[in-house]
FIGUTOR-777900 format. One record per residue: residue number from 1; x, y, z of N, C-alpha, C in turn. Coordinates in steps of 0.2 Angstrom, whole numbers. Layout:
<pts>
 seq neast nnorth   nup caeast canorth  caup ceast cnorth   cup
 NUM     X      Y     Z      X       Y     Z     X      Y     Z
...
</pts>
This chain:
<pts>
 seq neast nnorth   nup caeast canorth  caup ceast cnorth   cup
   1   535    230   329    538     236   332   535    238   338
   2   537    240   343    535     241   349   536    248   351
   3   528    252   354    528     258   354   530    259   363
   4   533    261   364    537     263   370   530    272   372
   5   530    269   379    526     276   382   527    283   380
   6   533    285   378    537     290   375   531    292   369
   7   533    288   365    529     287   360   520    289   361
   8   518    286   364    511     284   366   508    293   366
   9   513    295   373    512     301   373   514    307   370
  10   516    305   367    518     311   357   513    310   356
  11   510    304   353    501     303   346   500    306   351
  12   496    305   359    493     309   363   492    317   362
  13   498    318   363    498     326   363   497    326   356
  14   500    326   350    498     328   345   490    329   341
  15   487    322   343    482     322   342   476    328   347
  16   479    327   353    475     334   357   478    341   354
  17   482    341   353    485     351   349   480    349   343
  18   483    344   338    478     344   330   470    346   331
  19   469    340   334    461     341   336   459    347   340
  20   461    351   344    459     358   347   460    364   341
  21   466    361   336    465     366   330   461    364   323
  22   460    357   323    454     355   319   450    359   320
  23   446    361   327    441     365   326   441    372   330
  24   445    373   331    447     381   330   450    386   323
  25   452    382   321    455     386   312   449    387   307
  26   449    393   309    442     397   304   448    399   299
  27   446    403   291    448     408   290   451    407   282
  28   453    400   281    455     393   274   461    392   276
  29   466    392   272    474     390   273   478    395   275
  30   478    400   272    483     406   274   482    406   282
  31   475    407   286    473     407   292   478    400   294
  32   475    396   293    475     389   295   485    390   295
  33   489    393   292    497     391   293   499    397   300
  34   496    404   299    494     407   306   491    402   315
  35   488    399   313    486     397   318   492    391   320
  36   494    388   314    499     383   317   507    384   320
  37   508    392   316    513     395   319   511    396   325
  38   507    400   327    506     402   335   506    396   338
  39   503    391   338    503     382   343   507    379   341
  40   512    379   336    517     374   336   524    376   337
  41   526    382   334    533     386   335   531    393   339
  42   528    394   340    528     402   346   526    398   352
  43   521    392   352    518     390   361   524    384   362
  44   523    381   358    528     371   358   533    372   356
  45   535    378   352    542     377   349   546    371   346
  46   541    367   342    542     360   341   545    361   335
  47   546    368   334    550     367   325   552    374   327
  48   560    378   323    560     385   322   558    388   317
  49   559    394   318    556     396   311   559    397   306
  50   564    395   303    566     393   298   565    388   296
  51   564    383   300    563     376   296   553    376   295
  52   550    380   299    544     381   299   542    385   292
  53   546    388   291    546     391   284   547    388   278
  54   553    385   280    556     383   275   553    375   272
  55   544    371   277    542     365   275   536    368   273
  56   534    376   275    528     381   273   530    380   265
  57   535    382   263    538     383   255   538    376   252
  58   539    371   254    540     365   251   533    362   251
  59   528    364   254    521     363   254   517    367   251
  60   518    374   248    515     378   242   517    375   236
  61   524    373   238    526     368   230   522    365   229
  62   523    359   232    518     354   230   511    355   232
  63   508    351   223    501     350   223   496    348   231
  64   490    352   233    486     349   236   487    354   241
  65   482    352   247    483     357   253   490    359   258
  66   490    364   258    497     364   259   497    367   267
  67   492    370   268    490     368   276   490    361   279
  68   487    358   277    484     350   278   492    347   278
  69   496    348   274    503     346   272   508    347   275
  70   506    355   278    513     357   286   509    353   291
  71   503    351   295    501     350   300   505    341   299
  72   505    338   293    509     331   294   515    332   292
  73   516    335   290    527     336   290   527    336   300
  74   524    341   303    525     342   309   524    336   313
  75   518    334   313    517     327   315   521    324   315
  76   524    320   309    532     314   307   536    318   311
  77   538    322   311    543     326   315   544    325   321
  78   536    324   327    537     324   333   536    315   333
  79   534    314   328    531     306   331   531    302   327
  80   534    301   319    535     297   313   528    298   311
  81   529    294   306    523     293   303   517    292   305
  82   515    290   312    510     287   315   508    295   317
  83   514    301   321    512     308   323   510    310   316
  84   512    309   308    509     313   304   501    312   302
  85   500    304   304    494     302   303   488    304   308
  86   491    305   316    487     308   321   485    316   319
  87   490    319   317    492     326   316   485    328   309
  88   484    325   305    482     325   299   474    322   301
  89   472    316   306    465     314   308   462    322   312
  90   466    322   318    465     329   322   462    335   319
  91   465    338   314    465     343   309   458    343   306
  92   458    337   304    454     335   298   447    335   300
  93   447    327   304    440     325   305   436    329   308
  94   436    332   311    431     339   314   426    342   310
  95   428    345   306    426     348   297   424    340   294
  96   425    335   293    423     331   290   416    327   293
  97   415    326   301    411     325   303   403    330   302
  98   407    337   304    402     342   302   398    342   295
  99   402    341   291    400     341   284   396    335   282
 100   398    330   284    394     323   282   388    324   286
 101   387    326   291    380     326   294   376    331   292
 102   381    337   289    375     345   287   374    340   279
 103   377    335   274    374     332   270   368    329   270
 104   368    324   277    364     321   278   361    324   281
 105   358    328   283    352     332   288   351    340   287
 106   354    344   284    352     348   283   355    353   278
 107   353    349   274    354     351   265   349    354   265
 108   352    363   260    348     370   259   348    374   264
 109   349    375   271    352     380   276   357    385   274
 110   355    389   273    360     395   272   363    399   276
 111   371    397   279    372     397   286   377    405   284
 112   380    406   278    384     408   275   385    415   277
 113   378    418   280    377     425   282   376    428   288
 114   376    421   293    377     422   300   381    425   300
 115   381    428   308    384     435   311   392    432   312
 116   389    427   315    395     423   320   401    423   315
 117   399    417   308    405     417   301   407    423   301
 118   405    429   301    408     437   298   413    435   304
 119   410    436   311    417     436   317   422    432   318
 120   419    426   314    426     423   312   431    422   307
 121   429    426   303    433     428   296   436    434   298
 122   433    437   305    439     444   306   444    443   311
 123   442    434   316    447     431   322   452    430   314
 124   451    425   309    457     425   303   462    431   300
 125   458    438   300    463     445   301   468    445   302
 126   465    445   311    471     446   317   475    439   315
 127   473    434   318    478     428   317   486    428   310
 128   481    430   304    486     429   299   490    437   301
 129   488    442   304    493     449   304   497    447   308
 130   495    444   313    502     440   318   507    437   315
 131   505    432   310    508     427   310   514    430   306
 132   513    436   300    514     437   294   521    442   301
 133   517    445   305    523     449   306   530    446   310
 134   527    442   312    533     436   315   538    433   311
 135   533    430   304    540     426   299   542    434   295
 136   538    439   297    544     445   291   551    446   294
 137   549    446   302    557     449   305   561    443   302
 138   559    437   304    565     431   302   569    432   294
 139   564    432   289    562     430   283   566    435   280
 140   563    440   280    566     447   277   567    451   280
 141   575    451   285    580     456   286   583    461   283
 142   583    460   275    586     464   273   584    466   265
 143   585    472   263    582     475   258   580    468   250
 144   585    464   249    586     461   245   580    457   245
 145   580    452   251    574     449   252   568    452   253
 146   566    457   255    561     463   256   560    465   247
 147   561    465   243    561     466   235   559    460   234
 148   560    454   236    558     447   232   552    446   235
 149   552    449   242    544     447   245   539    453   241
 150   540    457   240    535     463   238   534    460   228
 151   539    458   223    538     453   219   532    449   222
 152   536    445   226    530     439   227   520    443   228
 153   523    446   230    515     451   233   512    454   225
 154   514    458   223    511     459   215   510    454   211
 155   513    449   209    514     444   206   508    440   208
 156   507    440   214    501     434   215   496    437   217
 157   495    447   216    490     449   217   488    451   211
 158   490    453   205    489     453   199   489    449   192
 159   492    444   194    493     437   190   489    432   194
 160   482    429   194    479     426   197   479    419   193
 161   484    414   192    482     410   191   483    403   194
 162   481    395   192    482     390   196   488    391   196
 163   491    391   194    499     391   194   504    398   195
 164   499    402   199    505     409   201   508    407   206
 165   507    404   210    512     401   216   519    400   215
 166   516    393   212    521     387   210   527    391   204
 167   523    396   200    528     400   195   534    406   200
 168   532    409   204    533     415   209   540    412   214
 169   538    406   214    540     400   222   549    398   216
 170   547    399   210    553     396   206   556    402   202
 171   554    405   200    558     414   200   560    417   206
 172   559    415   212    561     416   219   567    417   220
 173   567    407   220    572     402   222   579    405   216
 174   576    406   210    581     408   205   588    413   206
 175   582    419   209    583     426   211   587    425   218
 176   585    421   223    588     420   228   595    416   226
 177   595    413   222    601     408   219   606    413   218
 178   605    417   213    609     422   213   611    428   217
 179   610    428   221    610     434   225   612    432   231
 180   611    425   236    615     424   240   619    416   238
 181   623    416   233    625     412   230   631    409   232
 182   635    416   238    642     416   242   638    414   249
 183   631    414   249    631     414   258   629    408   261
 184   632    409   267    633     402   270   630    402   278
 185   623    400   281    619     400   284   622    400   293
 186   626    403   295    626     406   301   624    398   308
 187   619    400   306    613     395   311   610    390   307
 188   612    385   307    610     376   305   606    374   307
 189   601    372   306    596     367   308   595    361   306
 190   594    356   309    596     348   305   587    346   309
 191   584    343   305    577     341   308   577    333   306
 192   576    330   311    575     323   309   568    320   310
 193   569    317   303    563     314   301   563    307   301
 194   560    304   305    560     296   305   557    292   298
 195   558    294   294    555     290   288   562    288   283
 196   562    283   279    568     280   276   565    284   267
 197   572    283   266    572     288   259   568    281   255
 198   570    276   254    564     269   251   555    270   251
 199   554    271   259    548     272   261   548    277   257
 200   552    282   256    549     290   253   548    288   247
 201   551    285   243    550     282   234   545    277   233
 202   543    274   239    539     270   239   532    273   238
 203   532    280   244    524     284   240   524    286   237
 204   529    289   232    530     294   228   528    290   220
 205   531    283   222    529     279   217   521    279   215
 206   518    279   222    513     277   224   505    281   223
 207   509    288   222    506     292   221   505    294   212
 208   510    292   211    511     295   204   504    285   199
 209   508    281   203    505     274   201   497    274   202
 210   494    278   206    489     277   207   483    282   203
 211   487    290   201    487     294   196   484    290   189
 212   488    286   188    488     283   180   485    276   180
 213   484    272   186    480     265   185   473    266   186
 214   470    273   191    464     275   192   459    277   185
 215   462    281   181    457     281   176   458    273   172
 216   463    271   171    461     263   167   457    260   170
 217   456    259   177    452     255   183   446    258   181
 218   444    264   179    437     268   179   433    265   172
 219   437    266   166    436     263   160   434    255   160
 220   438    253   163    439     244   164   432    244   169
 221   429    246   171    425     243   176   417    248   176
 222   414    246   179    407     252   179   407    253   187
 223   410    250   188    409     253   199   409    260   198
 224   404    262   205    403     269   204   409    270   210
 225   410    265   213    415     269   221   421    270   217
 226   425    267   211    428     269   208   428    275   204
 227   425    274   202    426     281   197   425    287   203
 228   423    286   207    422     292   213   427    292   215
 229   430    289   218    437     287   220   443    292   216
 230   442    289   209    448     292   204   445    301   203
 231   438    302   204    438     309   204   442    313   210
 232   441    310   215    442     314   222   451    313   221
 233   452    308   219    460     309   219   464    313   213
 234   460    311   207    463     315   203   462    324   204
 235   460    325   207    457     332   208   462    335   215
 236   462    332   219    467     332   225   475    331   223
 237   476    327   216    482     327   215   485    333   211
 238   480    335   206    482     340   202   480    348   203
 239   480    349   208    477     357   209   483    360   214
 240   486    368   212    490     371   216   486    377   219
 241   489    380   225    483     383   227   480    384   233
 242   477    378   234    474     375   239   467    374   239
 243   463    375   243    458     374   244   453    378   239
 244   454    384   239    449     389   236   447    385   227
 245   454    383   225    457     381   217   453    373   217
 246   452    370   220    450     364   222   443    363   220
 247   438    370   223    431     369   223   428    369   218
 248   430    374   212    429     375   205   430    368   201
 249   436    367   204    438     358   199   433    353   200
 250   431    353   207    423     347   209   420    349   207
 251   418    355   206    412     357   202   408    355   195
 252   416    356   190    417     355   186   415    348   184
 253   421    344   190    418     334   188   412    332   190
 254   407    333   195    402     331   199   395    336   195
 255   395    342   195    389     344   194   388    342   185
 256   391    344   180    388     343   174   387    335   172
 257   390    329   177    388     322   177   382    322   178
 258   379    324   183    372     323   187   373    321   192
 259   379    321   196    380     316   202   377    319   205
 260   377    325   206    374     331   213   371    337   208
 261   367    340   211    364     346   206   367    353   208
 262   365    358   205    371     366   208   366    368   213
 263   361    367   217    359     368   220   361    366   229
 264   362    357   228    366     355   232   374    357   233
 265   378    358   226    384     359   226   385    364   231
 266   381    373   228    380     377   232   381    377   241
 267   373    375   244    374     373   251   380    370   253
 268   382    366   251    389     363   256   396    367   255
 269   394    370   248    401     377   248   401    381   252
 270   395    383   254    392     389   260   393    386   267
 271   392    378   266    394     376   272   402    375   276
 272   406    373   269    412     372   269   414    379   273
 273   412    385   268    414     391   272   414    392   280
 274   409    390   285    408     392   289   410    387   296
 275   415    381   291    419     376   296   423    377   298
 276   426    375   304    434     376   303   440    371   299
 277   445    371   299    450     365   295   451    365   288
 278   453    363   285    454     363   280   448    361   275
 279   447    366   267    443     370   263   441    361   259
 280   448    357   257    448     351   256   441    345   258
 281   439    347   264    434     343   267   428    343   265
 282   427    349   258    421     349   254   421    343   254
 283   426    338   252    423     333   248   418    327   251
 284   421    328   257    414     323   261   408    326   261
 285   409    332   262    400     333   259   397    331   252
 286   402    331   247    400     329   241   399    320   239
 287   404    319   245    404     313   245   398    309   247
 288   397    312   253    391     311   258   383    311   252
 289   384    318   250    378     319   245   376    313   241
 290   381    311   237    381     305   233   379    300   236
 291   383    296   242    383     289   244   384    289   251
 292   381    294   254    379     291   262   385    293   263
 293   386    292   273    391     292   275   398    289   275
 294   395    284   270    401     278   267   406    284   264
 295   401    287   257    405     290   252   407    297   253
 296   405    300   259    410     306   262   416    303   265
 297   417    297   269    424     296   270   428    292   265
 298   425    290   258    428     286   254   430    297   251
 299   427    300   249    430     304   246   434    308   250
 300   434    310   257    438     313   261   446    309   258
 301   445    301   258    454     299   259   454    299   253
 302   452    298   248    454     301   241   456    306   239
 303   452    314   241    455     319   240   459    320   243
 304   463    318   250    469     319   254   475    315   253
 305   473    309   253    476     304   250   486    306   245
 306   483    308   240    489     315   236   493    317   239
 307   491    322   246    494     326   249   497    323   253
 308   495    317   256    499     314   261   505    312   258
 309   503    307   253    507     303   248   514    308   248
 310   513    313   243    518     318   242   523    322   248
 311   519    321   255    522     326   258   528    321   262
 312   525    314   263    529     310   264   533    308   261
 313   533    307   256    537     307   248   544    310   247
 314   543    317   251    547     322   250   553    326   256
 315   548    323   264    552     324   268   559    321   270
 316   559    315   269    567     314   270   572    316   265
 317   570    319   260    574     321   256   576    330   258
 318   572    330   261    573     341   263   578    343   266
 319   580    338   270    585     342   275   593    341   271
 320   594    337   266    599     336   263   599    342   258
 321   593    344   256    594     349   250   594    356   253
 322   590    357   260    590     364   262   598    366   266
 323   601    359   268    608     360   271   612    361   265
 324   612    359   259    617     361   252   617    368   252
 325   624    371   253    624     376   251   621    380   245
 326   623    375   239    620     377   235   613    378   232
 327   609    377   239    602     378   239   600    383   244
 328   604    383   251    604     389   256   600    396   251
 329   605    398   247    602     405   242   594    403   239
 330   593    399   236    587     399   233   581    396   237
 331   583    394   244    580     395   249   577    401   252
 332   582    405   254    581     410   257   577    415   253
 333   577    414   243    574     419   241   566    416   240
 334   566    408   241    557     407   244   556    409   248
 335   559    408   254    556     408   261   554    417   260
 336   559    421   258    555     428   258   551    430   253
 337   546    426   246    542     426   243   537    421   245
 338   537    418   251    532     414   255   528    421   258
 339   533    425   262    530     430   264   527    434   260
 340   528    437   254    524     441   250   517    437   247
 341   518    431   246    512     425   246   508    427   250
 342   508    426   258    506     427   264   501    434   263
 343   504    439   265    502     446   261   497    448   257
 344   499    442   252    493     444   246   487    439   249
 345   488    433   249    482     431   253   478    434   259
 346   482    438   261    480     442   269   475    446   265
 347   476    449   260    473     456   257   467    453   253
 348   469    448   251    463     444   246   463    435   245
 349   460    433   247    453     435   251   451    437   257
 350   455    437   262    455     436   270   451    442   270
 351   456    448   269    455     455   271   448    458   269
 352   446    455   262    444     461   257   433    456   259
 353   437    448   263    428     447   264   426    448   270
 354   432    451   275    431     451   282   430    458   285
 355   433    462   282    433     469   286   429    472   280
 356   423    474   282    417     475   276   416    484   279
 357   417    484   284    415     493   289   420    493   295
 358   419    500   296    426     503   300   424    497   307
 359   418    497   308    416     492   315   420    486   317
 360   423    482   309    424     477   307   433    478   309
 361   435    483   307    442     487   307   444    485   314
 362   440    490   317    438     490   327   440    484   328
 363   434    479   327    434     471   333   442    467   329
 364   442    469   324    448     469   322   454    467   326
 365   454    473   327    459     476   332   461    473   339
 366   456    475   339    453     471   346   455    462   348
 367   453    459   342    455     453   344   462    452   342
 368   467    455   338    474     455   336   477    459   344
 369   475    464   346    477     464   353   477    458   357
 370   471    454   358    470     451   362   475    446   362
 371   476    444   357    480     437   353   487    440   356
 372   490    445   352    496     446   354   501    451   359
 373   497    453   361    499     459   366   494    456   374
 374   489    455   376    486     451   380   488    443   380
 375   492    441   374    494     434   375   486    428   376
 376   482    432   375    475     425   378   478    418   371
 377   473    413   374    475     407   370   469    408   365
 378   471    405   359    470     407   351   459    405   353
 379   459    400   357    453     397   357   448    403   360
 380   451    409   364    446     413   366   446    417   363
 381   450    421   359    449     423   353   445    421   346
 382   443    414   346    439     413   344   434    415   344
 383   432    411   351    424     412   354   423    418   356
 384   428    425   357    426     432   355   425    434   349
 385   428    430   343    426     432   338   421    432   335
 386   416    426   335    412     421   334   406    426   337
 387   402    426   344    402     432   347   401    439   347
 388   408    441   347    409     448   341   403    449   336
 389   406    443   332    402     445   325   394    444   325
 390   392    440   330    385     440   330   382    446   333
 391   386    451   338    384     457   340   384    464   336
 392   388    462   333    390     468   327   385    467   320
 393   381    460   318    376     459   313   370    461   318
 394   368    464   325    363     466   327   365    473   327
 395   370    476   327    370     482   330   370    487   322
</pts>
């Protein structure tokens, strides 16, 4: 198959936007979908925002990070699968390199209290208050969906479990099925996705097939890169949630084994915190812990592996289902319980680890101006935030 320059310079760009946002996205996932609206549909306009929305909902669905899962839907969409795979290394490897060297060198640093991290959990504020106010006007126009979104917001602020999304996201759709059940979408969006429905069965197989021959392989054999292998994936496969829901499961497989001690576990969760990209990249450190540099990239494609699988899996199939009318309604009552999702994550954890004093309120502020009424590019509001925070832990 022959890649025409066209081509060439799509992975180009993509890999430069992903990689500028690999390591600028402070803040976990909620932040990390904020950040991608502002650079991919508010700056590149590479996708609208309903369809923006509507691959945000089909990504809370499904198991695994679902930040990490919009940045490759987006990817295939400008550049097939080779753009989901650029889109996905960009994002990634930044936090994954960071991590396997803080494994390797400087295991026990306790970065978690730095000035700078506070400033950057307060740049994630402003960022997700942008982004939330942007998809509300699209999302929830009207009282109806405005009710399904505020459901969504107690529901996942009061009911805390692995599976409140995934239950919330399917009461939604229910609630939206009925209520706009006569309506018929105005403005159409058709998104083509260069992937063949076969290719999509073919991962989905692939994902589910590796599922259930991983632990036979683990039994059947004494190799340790297996049985590490099957842990980072089964863990990657089975968690809704995202990142945060993920950390607690490693802990659970890794430290009562003996592979790593809670002491190590510890440091690289303090670490994870203070990275950018997605929360999922603990696992190179864990990996790293155990087996050197080899066994942080062998656990990185494990634990992501999943996601990938599933997100390719499912995209040629979306635009058939979200074009059925008789899906348009129970669309439309996700996409407005995405936003009450959003909300609650803005409040907890976002809100409630970052604005600790009115000071915090203040530079708040301050950089949510900067972002959206100053227009500045997301990366200097970073490194005001970064900055910020380190002047506000002196003062």
């Amino acid at each position: 198959m022959k890649t025409n320059k066209t081509d060439i310079r799509a992975l180009v760009e993509i890999l430069l936007v992903s990689t500028k946002l690999g390591f600028t996205s402070f803040g976990g996932p909620v932040a990390h979908l904020g950040y991608f609206h502002n650079e991919y549909i508010r700056r590149r306009k590479w996708m609208d925002e309903k369809s923006y929305a509507d691959l945000v909902a089909l990504c809370q669905f499904l198991p695994g990070p679902a930040s990490s899962q919009v940045g490759i839907g987006i990817g295939v969409m400008r550049a097939g699968v080779l753009g989901g795979i650029v889109s996905f290394i960009g994002f990634t490897l930044p936090s994954v390199i960071v991590l396997i060297l803080f494994a390797l060198m400087l295991q026990g640093i306790d970065a978690t209290n730095a000035g700078w991290i506070h400033g950057l959990k307060i740049v994630a504020v402003a960022v997700v208050a942008h982004a939330i106010m942007g998809m509300a006007q699209k999302l929830t126009p009207d009282l109806k969906r405005k009710a399904i979104a505020l459901f969504a917001l107690i529901g996942t602020l009061v009911w805390q479990t692995a599976f409140t999304q995934v239950s919330i996201i399917i009461v939604s759709a229910i609630l939206g099925f009925i209520l706009y059940n006569q309506h018929t979408e105005k403005e159409k969006t058709n998104i083509y996705f260069p992937i063949s429905r076969s290719f999509a069965v073919l991962c989905l197989s692939l994902f589910f097939g590796l599922l259930i021959i991983l632990p036979i392989l683990r039994d059947m054999t004494s190799i340790g890169w297996i049985a590490m292998f099957d842990s980072f994936y089964r863990s990657g496969s089975l968690v809704f949630g995202g990142g945060h829901v993920v950390l607690p499961l490693l802990e659970r497989e890794f430290v009562p084994t003996g592979w790593l001690s809670e002491e190590a576990f510890l440091a690289g969760y303090g670490a994870t915190q203070a990275v950018p990209g997605p929360l999922f990249t603990f696992a190179a450190y864990l990996g790293a812990v155990m087996n050197g540099w080899q066994g942080g990239l062998l656990a990185s494609v494990a634990i992501f592996l999943p996601a990938f699988l599933l997100i390719l899996g499912t995209l040629p199939f979306w635009n058939s289902l979200r074009q059925n009318p008789k899906i348009q309604g129970a669309l439309m009552g996700v996409n407005a319980a995405v936003i009450g999702i959003l909300i609650s994550s803005f409040y907890n954890p976002i809100w409630t680890s970052s604005i600790l004093a009115p000071i915090d309120f203040a530079f708040a502020a301050i950089l949510f101006s900067m972002l959206v009424y100053w227009k500045l590019p997301p990366w200097i509001v970073v490194l005001t935030g970064a900055i910020g925070g380190s002047l506000i832990t002196i003062i």
